[in-house]
Chimera marker file (.cmm) of the C-alpha trace (Angstrom):
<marker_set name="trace">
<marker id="1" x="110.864" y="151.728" z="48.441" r="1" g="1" b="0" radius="0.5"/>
<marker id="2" x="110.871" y="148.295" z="46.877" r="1" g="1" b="0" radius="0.5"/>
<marker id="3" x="112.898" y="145.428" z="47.558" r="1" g="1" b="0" radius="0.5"/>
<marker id="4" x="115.645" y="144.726" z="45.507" r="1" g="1" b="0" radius="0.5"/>
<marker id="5" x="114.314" y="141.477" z="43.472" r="1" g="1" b="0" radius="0.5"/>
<marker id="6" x="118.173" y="140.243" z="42.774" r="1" g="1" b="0" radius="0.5"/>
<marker id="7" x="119.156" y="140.476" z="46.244" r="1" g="1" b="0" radius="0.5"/>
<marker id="8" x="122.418" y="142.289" z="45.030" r="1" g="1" b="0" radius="0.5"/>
<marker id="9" x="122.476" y="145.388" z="47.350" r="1" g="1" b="0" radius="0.5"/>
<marker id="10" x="119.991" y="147.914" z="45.750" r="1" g="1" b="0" radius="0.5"/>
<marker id="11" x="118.655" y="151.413" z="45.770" r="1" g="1" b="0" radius="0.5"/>
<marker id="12" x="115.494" y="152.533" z="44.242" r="1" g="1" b="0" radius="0.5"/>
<marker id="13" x="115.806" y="155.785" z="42.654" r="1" g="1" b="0" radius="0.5"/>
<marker id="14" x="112.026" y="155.415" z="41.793" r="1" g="1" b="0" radius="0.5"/>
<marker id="15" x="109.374" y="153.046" z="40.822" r="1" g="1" b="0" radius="0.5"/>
<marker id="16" x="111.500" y="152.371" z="37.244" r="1" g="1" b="0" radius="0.5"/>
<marker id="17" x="115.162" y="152.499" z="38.485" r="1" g="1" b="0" radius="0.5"/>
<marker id="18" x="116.913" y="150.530" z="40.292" r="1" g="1" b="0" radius="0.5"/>
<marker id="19" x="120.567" y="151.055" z="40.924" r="1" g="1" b="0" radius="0.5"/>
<marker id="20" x="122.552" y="147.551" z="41.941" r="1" g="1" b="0" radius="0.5"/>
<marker id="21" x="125.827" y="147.036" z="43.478" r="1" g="1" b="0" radius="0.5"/>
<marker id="22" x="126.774" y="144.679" z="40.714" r="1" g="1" b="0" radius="0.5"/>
<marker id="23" x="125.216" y="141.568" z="38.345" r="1" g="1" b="0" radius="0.5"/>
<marker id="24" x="126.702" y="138.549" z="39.785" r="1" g="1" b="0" radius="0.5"/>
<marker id="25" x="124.920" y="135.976" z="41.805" r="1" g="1" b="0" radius="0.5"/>
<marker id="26" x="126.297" y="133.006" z="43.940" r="1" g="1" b="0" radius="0.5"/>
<marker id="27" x="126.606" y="130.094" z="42.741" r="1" g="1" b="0" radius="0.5"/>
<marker id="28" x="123.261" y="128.575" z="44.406" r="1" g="1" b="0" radius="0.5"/>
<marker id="29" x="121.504" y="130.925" z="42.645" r="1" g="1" b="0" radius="0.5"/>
<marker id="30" x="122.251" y="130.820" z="39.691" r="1" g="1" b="0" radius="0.5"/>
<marker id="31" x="119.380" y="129.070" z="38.179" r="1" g="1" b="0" radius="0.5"/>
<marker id="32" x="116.526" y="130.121" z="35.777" r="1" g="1" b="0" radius="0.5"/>
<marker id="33" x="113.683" y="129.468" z="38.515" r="1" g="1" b="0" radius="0.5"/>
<marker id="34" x="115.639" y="130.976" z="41.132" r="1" g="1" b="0" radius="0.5"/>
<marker id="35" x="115.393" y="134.365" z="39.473" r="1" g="1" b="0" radius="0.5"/>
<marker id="36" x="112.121" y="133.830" z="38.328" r="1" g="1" b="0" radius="0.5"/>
<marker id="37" x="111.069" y="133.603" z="41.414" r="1" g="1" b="0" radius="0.5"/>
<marker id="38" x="112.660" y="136.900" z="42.933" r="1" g="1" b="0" radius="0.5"/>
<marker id="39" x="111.170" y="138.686" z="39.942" r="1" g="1" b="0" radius="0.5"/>
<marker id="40" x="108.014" y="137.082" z="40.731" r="1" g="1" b="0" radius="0.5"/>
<marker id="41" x="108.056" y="138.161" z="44.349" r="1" g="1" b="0" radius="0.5"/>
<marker id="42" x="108.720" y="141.394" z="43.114" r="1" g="1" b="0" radius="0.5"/>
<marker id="43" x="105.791" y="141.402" z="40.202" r="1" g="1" b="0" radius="0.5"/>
<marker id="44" x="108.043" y="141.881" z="37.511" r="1" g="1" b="0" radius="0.5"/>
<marker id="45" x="107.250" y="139.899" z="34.451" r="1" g="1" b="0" radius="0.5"/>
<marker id="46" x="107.582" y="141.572" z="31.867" r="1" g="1" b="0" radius="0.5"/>
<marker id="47" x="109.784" y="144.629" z="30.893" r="1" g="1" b="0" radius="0.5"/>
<marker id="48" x="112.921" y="143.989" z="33.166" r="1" g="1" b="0" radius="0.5"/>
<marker id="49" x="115.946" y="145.520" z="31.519" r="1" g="1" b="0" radius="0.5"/>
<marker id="50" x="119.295" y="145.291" z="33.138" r="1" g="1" b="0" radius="0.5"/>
<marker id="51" x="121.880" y="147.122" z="32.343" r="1" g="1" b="0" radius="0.5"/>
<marker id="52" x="126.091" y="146.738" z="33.281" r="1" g="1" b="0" radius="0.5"/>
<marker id="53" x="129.372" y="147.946" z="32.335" r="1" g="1" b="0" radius="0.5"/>
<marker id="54" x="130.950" y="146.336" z="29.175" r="1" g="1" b="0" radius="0.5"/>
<marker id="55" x="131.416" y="142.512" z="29.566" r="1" g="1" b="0" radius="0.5"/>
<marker id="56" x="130.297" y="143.463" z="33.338" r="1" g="1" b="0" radius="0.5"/>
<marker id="57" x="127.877" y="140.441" z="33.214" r="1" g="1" b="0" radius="0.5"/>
<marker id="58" x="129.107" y="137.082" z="35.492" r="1" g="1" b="0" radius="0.5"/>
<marker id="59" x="128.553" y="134.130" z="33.225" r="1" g="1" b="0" radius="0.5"/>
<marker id="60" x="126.488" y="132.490" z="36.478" r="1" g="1" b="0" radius="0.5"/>
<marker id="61" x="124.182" y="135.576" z="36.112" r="1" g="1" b="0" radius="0.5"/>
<marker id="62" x="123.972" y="135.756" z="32.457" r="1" g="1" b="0" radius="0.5"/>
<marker id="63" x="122.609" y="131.945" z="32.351" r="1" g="1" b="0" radius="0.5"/>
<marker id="64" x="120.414" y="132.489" z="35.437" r="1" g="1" b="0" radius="0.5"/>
<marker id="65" x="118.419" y="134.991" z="33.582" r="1" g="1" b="0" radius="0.5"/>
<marker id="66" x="118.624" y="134.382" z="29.994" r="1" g="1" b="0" radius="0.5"/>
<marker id="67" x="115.617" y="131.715" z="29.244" r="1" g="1" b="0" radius="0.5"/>
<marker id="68" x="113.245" y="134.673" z="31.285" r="1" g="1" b="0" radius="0.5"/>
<marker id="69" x="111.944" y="136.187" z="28.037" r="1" g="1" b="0" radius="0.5"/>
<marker id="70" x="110.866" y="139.064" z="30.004" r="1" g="1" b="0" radius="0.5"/>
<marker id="71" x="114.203" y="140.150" z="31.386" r="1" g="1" b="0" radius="0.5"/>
<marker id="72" x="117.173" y="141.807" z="28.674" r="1" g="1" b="0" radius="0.5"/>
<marker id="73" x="120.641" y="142.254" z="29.630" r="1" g="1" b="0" radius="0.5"/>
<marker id="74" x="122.366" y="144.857" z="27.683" r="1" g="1" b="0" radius="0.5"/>
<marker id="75" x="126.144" y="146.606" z="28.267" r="1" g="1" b="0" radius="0.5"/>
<marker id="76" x="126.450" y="150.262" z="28.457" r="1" g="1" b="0" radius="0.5"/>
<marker id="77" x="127.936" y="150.536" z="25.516" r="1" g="1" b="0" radius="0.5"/>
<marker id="78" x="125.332" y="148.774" z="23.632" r="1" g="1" b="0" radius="0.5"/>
<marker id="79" x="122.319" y="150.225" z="25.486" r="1" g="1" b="0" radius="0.5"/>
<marker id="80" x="119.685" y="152.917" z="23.425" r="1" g="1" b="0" radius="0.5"/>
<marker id="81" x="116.739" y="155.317" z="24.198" r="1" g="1" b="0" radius="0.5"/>
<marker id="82" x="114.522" y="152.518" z="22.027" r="1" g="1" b="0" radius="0.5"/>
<marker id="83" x="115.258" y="149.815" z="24.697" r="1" g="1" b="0" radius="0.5"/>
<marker id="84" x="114.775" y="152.257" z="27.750" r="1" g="1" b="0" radius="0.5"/>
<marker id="85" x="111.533" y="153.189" z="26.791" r="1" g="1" b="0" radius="0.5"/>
<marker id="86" x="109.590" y="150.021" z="26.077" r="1" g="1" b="0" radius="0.5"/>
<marker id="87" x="111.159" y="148.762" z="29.861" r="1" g="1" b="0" radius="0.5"/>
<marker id="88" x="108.925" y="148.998" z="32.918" r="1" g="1" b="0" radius="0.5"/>
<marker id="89" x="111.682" y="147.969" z="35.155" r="1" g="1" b="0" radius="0.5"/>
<marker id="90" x="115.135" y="148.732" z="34.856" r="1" g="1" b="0" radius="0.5"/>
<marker id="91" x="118.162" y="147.923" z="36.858" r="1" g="1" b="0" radius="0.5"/>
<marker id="92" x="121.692" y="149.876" z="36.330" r="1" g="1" b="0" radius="0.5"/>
<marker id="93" x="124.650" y="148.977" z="38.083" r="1" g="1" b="0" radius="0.5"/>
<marker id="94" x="127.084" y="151.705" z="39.720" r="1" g="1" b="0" radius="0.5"/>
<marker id="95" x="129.528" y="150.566" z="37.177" r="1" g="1" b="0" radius="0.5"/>
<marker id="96" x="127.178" y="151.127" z="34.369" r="1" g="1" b="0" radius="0.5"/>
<marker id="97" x="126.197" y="154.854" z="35.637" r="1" g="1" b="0" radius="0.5"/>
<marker id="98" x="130.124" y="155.370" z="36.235" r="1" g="1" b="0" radius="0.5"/>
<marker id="99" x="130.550" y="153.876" z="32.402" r="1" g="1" b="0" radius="0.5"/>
<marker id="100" x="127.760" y="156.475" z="31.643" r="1" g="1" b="0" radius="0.5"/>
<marker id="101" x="128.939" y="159.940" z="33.213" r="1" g="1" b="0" radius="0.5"/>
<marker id="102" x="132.585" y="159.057" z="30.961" r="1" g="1" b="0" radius="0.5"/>
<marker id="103" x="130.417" y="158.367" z="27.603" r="1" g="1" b="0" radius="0.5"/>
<marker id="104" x="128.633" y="161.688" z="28.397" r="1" g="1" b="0" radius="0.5"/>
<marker id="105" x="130.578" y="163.614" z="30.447" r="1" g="1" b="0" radius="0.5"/>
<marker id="106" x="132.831" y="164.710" z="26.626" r="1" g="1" b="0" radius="0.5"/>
<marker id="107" x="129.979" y="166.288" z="25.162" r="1" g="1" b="0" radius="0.5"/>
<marker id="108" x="129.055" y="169.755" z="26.169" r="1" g="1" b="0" radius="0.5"/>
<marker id="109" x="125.550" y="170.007" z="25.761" r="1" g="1" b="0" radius="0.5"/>
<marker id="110" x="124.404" y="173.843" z="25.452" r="1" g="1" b="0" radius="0.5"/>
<marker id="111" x="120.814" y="173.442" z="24.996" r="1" g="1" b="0" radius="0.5"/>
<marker id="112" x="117.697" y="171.114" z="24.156" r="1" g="1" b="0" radius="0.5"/>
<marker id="113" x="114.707" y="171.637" z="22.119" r="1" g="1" b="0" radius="0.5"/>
<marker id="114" x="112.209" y="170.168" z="20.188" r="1" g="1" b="0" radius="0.5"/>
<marker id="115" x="111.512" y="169.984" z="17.160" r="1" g="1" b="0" radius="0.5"/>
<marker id="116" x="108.388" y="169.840" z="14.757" r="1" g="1" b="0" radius="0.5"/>
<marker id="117" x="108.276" y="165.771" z="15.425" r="1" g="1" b="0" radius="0.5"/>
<marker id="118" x="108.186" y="166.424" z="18.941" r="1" g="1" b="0" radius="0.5"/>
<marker id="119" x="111.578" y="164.822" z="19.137" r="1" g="1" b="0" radius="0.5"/>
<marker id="120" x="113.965" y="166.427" z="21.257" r="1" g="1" b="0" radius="0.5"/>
<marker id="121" x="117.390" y="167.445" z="20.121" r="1" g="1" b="0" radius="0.5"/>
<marker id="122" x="120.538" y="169.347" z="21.815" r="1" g="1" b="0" radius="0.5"/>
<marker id="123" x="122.532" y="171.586" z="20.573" r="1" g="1" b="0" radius="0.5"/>
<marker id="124" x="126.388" y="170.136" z="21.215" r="1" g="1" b="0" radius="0.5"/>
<marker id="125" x="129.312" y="172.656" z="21.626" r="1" g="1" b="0" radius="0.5"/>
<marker id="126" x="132.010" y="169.654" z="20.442" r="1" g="1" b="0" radius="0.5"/>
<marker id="127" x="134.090" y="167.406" z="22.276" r="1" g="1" b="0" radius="0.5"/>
<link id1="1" id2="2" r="1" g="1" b="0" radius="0.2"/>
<link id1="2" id2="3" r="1" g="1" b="0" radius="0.2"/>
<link id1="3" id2="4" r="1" g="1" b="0" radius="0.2"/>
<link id1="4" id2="5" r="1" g="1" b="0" radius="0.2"/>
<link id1="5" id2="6" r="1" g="1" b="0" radius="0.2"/>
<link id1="6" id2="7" r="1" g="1" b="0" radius="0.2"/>
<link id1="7" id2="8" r="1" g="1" b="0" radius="0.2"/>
<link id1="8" id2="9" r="1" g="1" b="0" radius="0.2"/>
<link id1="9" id2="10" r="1" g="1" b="0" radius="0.2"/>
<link id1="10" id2="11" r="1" g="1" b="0" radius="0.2"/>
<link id1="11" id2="12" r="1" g="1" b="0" radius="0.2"/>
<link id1="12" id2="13" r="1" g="1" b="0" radius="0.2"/>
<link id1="13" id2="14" r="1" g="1" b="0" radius="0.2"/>
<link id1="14" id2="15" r="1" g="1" b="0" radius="0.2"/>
<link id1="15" id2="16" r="1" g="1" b="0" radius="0.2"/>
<link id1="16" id2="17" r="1" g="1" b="0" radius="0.2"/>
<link id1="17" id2="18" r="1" g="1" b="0" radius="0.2"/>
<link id1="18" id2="19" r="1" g="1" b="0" radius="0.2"/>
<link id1="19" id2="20" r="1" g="1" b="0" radius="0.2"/>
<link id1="20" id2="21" r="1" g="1" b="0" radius="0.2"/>
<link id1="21" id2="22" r="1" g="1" b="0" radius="0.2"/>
<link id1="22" id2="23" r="1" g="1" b="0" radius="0.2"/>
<link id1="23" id2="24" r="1" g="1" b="0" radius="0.2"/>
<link id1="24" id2="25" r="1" g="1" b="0" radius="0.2"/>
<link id1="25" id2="26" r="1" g="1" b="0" radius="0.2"/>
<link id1="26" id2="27" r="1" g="1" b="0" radius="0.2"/>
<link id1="27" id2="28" r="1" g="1" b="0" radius="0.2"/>
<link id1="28" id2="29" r="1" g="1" b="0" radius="0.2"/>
<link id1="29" id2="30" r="1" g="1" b="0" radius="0.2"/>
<link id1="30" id2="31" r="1" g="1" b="0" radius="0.2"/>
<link id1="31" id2="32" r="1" g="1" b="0" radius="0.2"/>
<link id1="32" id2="33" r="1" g="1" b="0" radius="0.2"/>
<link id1="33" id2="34" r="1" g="1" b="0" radius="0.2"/>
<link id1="34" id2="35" r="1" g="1" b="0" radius="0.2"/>
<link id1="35" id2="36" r="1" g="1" b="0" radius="0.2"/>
<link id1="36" id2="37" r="1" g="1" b="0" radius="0.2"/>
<link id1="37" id2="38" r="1" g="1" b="0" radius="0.2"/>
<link id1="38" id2="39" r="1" g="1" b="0" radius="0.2"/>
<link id1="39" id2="40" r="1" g="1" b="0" radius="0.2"/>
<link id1="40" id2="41" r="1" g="1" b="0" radius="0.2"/>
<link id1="41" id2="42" r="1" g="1" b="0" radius="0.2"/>
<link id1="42" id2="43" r="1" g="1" b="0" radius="0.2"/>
<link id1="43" id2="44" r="1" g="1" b="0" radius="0.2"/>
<link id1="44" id2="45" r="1" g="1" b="0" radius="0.2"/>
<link id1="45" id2="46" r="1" g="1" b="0" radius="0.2"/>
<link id1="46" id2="47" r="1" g="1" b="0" radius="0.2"/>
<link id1="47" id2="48" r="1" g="1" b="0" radius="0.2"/>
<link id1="48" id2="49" r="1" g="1" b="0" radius="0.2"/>
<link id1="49" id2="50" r="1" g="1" b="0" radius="0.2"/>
<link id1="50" id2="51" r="1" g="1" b="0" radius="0.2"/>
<link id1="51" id2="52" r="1" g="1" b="0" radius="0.2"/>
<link id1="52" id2="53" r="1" g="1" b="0" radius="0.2"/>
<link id1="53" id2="54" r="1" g="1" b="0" radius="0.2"/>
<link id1="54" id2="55" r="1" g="1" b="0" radius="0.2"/>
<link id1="55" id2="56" r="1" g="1" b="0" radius="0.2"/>
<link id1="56" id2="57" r="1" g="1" b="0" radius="0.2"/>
<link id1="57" id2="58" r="1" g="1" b="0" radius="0.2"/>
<link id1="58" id2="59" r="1" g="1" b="0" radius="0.2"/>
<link id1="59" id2="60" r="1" g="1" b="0" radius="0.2"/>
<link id1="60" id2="61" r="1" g="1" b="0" radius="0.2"/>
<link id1="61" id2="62" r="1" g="1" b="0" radius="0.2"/>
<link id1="62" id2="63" r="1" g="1" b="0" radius="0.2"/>
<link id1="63" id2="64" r="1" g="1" b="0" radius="0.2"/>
<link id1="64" id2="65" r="1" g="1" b="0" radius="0.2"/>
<link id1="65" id2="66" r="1" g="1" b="0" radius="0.2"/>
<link id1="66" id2="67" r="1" g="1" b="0" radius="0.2"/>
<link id1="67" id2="68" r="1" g="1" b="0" radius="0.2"/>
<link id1="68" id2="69" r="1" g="1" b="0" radius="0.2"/>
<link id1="69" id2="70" r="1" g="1" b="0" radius="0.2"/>
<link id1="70" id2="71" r="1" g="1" b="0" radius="0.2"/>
<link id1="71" id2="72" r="1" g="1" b="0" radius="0.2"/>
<link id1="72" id2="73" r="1" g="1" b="0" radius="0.2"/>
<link id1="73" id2="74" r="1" g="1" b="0" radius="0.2"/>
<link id1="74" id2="75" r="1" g="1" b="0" radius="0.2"/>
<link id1="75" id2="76" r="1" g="1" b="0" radius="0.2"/>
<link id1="76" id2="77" r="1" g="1" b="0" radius="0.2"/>
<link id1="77" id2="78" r="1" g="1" b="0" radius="0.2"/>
<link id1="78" id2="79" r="1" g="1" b="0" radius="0.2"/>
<link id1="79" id2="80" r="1" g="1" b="0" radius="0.2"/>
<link id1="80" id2="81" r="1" g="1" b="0" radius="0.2"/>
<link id1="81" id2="82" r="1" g="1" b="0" radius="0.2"/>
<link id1="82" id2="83" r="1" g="1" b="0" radius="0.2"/>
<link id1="83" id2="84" r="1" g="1" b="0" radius="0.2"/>
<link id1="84" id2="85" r="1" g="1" b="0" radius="0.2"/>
<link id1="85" id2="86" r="1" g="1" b="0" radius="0.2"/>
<link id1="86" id2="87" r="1" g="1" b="0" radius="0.2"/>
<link id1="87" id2="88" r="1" g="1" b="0" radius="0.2"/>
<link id1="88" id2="89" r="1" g="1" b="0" radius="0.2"/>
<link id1="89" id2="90" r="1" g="1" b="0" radius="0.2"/>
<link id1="90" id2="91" r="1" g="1" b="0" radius="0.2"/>
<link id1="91" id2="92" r="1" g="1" b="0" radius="0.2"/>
<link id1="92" id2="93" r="1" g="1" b="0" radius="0.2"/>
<link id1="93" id2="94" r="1" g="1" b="0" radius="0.2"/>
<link id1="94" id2="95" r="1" g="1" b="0" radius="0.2"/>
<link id1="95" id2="96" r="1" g="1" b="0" radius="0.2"/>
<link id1="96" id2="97" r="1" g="1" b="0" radius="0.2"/>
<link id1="97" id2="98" r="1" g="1" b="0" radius="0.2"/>
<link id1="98" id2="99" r="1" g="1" b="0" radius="0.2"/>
<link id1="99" id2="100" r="1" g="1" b="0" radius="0.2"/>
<link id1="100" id2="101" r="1" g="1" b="0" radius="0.2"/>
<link id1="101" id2="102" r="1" g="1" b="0" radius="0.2"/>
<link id1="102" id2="103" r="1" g="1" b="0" radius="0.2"/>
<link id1="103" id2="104" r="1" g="1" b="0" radius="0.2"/>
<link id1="104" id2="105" r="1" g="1" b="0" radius="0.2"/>
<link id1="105" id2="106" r="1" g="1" b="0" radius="0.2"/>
<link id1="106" id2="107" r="1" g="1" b="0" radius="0.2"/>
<link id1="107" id2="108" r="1" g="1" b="0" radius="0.2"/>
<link id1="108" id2="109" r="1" g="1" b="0" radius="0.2"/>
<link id1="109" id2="110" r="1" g="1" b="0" radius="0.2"/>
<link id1="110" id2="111" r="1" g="1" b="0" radius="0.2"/>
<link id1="111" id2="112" r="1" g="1" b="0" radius="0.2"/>
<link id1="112" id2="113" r="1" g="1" b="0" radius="0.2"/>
<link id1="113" id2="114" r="1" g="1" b="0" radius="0.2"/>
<link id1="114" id2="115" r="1" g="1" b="0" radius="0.2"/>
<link id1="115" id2="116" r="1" g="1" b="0" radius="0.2"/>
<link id1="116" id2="117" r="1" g="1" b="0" radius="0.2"/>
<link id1="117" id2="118" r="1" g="1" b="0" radius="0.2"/>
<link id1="118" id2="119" r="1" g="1" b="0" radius="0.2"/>
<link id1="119" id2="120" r="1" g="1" b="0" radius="0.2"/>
<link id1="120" id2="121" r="1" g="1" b="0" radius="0.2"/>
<link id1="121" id2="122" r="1" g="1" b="0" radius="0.2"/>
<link id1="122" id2="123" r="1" g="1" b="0" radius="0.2"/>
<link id1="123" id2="124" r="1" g="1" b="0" radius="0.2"/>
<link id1="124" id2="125" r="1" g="1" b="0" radius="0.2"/>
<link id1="125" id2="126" r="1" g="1" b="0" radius="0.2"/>
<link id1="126" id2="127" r="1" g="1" b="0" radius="0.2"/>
</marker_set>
C-alpha cells in the first residue's frame, strides 16, 4: 500500500486510486514546495488528478497545488472519462465518491455493450 503523499488520512484502493479524507491542508503547509515535495516523495510528477465535492476545495489547498503543472483539481460535478484516463494518479475524496453514488445512483443502468468503435455504451431504463 502506498503512503498517502498529502498526508490527509488515505486509503489506497490500488496503485491509481487513492481515496482521501478531505482536500484541506494546515496552514504550514500550504505552500507550492511543500506539496511538491510530498508528491515527490511519493514519485508522482506527472498525472496527479484530484478530485472533491463541488466547491469542496480549501482555498489554502487550492494555492498549495496550483503552480504544480502536473497536479489538476477538478469538482465532481465537473469531472469526465477524458480527464480520468490520461491520469496516472488519482485522488477522490469520500465526499466526492458520496457526490458520485447520488449523480449515479438515478440512472438504472440495464446493460453495457460495445459497439463497432469499441466504445462502450449502456442501455438506461430512465430516471
Amino acid at each position: 500500500q502506498l503512503a498517502c503523499p498529502l498526508d490527509l488520512g488515505c486509503h489506497s484502493v490500488d496503485q491509481g486510486l487513492t481515496v482521501l479524507q478531505s482536500s484541506t491542508v494546515d496552514a504550514s503547509e500550504a505552500k507550492t514546495a511543500v506539496m511538491a515535495k510530498k508528491f515527490a516523495s511519493q514519485g508522482l510528477s506527472n498525472g496527479v488528478l484530484i478530485v472533491d465535492s463541488t466547491n469542496g476545495f480549501s482555498e489554502e489547498f487550492k494555492r498549495s497545488v496550483s503552480n504544480l503543472k502536473f497536479v489538476k483539481l477538478f469538482a465532481v460535478d465537473a469531472l469526465n472519462v477524458y480527464e480520468l484516463l490520461r491520469s496516472k494518479k488519482v485522488f477522490l475524496t469520500k465526499s466526492a465518491i458520496q457526490d458520485l453514488q447520488k449523480r449515479f445512483d438515478e440512472y438504472k443502468v440495464e446493460e453495457f455493450f460495445w459497439t463497432k468503435g469499441n466504445d462502450v455504451k449502456a442501455k438506461i431504463l430512465g430516471k
